[in-house]
C-alpha positions in Angstrom: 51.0 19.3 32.6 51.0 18.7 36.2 48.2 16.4 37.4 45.5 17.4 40.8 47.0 15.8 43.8 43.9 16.3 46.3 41.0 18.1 47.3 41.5 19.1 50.8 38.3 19.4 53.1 37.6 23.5 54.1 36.4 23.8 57.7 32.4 25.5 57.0 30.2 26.5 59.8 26.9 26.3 59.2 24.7 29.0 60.3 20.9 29.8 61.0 18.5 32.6 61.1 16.9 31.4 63.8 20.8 30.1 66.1 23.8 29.9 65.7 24.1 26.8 68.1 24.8 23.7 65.9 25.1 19.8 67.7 25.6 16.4 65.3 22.5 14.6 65.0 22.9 10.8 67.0 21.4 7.8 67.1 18.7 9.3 64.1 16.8 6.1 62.0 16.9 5.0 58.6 14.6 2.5 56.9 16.0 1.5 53.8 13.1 0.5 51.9 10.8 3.0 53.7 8.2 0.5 54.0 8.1 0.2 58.2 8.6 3.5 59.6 10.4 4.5 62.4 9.7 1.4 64.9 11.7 -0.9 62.5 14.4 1.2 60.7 18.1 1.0 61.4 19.8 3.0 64.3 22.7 5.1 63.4 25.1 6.5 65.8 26.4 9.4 63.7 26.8 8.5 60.1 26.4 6.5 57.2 29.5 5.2 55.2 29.6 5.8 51.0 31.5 4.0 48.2 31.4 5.1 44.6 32.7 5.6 41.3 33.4 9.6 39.4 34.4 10.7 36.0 36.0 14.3 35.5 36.9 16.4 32.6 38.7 19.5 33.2 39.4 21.9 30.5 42.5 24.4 31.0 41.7 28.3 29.8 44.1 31.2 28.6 45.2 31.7 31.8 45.9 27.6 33.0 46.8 26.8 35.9 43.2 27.9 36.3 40.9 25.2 35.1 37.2 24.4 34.7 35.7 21.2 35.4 32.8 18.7 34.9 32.1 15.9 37.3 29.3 12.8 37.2 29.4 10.0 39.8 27.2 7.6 41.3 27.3 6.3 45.2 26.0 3.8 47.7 25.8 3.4 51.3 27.8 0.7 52.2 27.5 0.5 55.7 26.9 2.5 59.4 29.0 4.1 61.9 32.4 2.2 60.1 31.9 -0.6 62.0 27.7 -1.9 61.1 26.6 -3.6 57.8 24.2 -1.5 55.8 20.8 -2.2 56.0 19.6 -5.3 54.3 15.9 -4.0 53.0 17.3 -2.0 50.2 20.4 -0.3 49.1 20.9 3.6 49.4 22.4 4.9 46.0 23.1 8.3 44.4 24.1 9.8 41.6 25.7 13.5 41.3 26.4 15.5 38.5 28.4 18.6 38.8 30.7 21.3 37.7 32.8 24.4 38.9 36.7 25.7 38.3 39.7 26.3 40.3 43.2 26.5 40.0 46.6 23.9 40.8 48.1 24.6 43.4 44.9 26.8 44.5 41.1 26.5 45.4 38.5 24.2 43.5 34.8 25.3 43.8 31.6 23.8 42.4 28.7 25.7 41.0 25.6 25.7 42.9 24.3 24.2 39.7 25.3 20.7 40.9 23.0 18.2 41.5 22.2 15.4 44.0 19.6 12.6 43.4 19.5 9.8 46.5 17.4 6.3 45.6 16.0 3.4 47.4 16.9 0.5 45.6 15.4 -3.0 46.5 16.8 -4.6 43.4 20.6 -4.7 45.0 22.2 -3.8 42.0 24.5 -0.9 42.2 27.4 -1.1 39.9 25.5 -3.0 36.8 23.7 -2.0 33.5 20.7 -1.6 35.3 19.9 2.2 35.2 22.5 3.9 35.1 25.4 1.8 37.0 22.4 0.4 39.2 22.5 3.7 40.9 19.2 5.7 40.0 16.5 2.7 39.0 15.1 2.4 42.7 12.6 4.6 44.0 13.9 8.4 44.7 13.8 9.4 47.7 15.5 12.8 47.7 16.6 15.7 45.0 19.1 18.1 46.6 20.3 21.4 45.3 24.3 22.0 45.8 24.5 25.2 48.3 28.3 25.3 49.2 31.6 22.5 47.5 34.8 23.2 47.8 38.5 22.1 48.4 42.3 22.7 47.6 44.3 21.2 44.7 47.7 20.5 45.0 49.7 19.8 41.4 51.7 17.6 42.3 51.0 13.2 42.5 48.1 11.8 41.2 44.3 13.2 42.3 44.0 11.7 45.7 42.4 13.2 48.0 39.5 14.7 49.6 36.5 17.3 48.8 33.3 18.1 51.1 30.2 18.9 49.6 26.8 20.6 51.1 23.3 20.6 49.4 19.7 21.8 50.2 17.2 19.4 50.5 14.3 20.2 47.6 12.5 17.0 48.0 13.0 14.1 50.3 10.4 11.1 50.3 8.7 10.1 53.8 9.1 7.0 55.3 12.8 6.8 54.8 14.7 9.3 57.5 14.0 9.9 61.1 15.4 11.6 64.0 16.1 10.1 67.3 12.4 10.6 68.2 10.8 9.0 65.4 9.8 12.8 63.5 10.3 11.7 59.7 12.6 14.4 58.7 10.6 14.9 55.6 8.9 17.0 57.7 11.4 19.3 58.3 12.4 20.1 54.4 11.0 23.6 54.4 13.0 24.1 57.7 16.4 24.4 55.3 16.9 20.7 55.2 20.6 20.1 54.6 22.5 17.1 53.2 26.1 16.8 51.7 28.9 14.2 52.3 32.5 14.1 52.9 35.1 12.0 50.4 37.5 11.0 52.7 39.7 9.4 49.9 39.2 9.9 46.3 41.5 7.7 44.5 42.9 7.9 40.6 41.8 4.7 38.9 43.9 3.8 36.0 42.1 0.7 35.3 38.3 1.4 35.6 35.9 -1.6 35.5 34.0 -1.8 32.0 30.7 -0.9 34.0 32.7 2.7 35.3 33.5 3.5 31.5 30.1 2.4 30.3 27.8 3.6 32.6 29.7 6.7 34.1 31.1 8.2 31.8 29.6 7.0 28.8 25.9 7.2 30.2 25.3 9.1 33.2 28.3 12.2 32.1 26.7 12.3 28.5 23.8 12.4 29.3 24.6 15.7 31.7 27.4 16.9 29.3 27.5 15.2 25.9 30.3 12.8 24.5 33.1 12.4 27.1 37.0 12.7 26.4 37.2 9.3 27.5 40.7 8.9 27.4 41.6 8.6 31.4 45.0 11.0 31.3 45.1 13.2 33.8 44.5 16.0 34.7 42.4 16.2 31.2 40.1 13.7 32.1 40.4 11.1 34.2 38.1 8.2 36.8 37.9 8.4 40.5 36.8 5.7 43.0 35.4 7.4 45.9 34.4 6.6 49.5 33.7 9.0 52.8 30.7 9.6 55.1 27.4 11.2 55.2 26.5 13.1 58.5 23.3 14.7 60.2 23.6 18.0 62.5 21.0 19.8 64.1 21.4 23.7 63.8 19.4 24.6 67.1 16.6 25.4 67.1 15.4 25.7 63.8 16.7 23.7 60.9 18.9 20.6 60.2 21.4 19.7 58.1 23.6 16.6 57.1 27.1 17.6 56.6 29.9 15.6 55.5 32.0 13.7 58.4 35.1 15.9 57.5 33.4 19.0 59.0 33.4 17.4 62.8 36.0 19.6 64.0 34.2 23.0 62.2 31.6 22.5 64.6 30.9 23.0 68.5 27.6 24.6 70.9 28.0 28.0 70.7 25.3 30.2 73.0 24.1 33.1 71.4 25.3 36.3 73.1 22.8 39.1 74.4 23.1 42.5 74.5 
């Protein structure tokens, strides 16, 4: 068997009912514990940086190379704008759990099934026993609905690479996000609230930390899944250690949406035409 190389990013254009202008959200607010509001949170220019940890199981069919596959990680925001710490109030974690098919050499897409839960965490334990890797034992803050995931896989080298995912906002907590001009974007979740992320490397890891095993695979993927495979040989099943950027845009004038940072160049102000 050949092992996954990468997931490649697809350029996606987000479009609206109401425009089809689209401009990156800047210099929006985050308060970490969601305890101040707008007047104390956190500037961010454009984005917030992730680290994390994934498990995947893949399971060849009849006619392999096409392949289906089940994914469960857990992420935190370690700092803004690649150059800022992250905010000191509380840590920003998440867990995913997903799955979807593709084939080497080919596409990879995830179901719309897929899951995203984002926490506030003032305990500052992320990558412990606590909860589930310390990633979903805060306060939640958000649930999100996967809308669009994709990428390419390559066969050959070890996975390594990188994968863009897009989810609808279902529920998002007050208190915690804001625009430039203070509006909690809470607010705006029956707008067509979007959030989603970009990896920008997602690394094979032949040697996971107990707490990975433990807590990834053998808590937060059985408990989506059942008993894992376990065994870390790709491209059966194997760990991933993650890290990329989440992103805010601003479909004018209706909606908004956080996109991974790997979709900058899909995006620009285009004016709607009239007849």
């Amino acid at each position: 068997m050949k092992l996954i190389k990468a997931l490649a990013v697809a350029s996606v254009a987000l479009t609206s009912a109401a425009a089809n202008a689209e401009v990156f959200l800047q210099n929006w607010k985050i308060d970490a514990d969601g305890a101040l509001g707008a007047g104390a949170a956190a500037n961010v220019s454009e984005f917030m940086d992730l680290i994390g940890a994934s498990y995947i199981e893949t399971t060849p069919n009849p006619t392999y190379p096409a392949f289906t596959f089940k994914d469960a990680g857990a992420f935190r925001v370690a700092g803004l704008d690649g150059t800022k710490a992250a905010p000191s109030s509380a840590e920003i974690t998440a867990v995913f759990t997903g799955t979807g098919s593709g084939t080497l050499n080919g596409a990879i897409n995830f179901n719309t099934t897929s899951t995203f839960d984002m926490y506030s965490d003032t305990a500052f334990d992320f990558g412990t026993t606590n909860g589930t890797f310390g990633a979903d034992n805060g306060t939640k803050i958000g649930t999100f609905q996967l809308s669009f995931g994709t990428g390419n896989v390559d066969p050959s080298g070890i996975p390594n690479g990188q994968l863009t995912l897009k989810f609808l906002a279902t529920s998002l907590l007050s208190g915690y996000f804001f625009d430039q001009n203070g509006i909690d974007l809470s607010t705006k979740v029956a707008d067509g609230l979007l959030f989603g992320f970009v990896t920008t490397n997602a690394s094979f890891t032949g040697n996971p930390t107990t707490e990975v095993v433990s807590e990834i695979a053998g808590e937060l993927y059985q408990n989506a899944f059942g008993a894992p495979a376990n065994t870390n040989t790709p491209p059966g099943d194997f760990y991933v250690s993650n890290n990329g950027q989440y992103r805010w845009s601003v479909p004018e004038p209706g909606s908004l949406a956080l996109i991974g940072a790997g979709l900058m160049g899909a995006f620009g102000i285009r004016r709607r035409r009239t007849a």
